[in-house]
C-alpha positions as a printed Julia matrix, in Angstrom:
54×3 Matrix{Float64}:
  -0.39  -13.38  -17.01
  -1.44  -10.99  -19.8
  -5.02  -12.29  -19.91
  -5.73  -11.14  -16.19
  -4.31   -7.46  -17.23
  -6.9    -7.82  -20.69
  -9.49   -8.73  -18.45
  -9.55   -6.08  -15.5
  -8.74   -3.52  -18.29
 -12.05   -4.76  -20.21
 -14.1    -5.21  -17.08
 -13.11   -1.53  -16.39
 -13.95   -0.03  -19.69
 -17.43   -2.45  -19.17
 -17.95    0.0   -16.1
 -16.84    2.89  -17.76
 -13.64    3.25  -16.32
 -10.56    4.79  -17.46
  -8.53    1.92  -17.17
  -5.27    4.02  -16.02
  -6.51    5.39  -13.75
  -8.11    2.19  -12.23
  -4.89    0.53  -12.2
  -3.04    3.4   -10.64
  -5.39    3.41   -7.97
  -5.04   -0.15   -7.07
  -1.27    0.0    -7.05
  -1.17    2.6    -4.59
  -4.08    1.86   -2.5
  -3.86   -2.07   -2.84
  -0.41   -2.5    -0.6
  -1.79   -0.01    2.22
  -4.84   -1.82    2.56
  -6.14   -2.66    6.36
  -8.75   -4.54    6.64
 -11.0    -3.82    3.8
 -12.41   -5.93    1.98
 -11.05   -6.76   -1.69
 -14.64   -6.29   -2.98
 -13.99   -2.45   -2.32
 -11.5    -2.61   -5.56
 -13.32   -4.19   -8.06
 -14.69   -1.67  -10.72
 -18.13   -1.54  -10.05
 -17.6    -0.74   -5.76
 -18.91    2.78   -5.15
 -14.84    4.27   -4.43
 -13.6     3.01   -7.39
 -16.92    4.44   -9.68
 -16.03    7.66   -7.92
 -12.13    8.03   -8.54
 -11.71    6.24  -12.29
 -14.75    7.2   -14.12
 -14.11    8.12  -17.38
């Protein structure tokens, strides 16, 4: 299970995410999602570049 957490946190810092803040975003948007497509959360999607850049 550890591997999957080492590899979104080195995909994020690949995109130049803070990784914190990428995983507190998914955790609280994540469980209220609607329809939207899980493609919107992966680090290079336009939201995610906008609210976890480094």
């Amino acid at each position: 299970m550890s591997a999957v957490f080492y590899t979104l946190v080195a995909t994020a810092k690949m995109n130049q995410l803070n990784p914190y803040r990428y995983f507190k975003y998914l955790f609280e948007e994540l469980p209220n999602r609607k329809t939207v497509s899980l493609e919107a959360y992966l680090p290079w999607a336009k939201v995610i570049q906008e609210n976890c850049h480094q």
